[in-house]
C-alpha positions as CSV (number, residue, x, y, z in Angstrom):
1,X,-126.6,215.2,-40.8
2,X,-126.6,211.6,-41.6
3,X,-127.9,209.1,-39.0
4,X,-125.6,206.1,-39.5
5,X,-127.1,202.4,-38.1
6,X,-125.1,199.2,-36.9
7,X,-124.1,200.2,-33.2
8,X,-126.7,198.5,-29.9
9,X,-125.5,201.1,-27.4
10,X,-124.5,204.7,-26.8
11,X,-121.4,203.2,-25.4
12,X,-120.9,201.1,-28.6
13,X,-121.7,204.7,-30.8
14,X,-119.2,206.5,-28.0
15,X,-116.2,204.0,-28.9
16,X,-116.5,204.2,-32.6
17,X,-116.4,207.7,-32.5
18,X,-113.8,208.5,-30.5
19,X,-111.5,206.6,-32.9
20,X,-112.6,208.7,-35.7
21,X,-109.6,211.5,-36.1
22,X,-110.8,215.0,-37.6
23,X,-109.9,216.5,-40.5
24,X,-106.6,217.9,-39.4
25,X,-105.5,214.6,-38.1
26,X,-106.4,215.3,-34.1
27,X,-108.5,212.2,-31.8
28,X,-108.7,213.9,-29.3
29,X,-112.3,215.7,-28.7
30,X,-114.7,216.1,-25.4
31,X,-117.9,214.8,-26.7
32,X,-121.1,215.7,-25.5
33,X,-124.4,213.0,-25.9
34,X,-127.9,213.4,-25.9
35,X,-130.8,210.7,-26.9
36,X,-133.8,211.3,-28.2
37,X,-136.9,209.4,-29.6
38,X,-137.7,210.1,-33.4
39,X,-140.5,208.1,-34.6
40,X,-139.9,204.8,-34.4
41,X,-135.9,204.8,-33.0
42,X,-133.6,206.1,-30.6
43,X,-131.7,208.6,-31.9
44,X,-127.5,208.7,-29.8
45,X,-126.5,212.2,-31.4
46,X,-122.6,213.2,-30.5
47,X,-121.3,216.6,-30.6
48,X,-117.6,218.6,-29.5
49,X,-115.2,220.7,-30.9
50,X,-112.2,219.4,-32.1
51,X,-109.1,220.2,-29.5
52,X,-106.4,220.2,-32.4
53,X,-108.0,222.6,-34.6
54,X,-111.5,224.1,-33.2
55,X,-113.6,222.7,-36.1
56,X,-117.0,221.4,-34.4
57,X,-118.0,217.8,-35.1
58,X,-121.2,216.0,-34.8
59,X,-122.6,212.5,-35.5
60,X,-125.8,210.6,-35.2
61,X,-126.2,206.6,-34.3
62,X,-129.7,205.1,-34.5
63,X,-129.8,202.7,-31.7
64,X,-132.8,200.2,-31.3
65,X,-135.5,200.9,-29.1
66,X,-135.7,199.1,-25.3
């Protein structure tokens, strides 16, 4: 999975995500987070099954560290 950068918060990553439709055209999607420490970053990870279609989806936000 790709991590992708440019996002300060979890909240931030959340947003951006939840505007992202899957394949089959459907927004709508109950996400799941966890955060975890990798080295030297924060690691927002995103994960749910797409309501429209069942397909699951998952992204990955490295956020800077506190």
């Amino acid at each position: 999975m790709t991590v992708e950068t440019g996002h300060d918060s979890t909240l931030r990553a959340l947003t951006d995500v939840a505007q992202r439709a899957c394949t089959c055209g459907e927004f709508r999607c109950s996400w799941r987070n966890s955060l975890s420490r990798e080295g030297d970053r924060l690691l927002s990870r995103f994960g749910g099954t797409c309501q429209g279609c069942g397909v699951r989806r998952a992204y990955a936000f490295a956020l800077p560290l506190p």
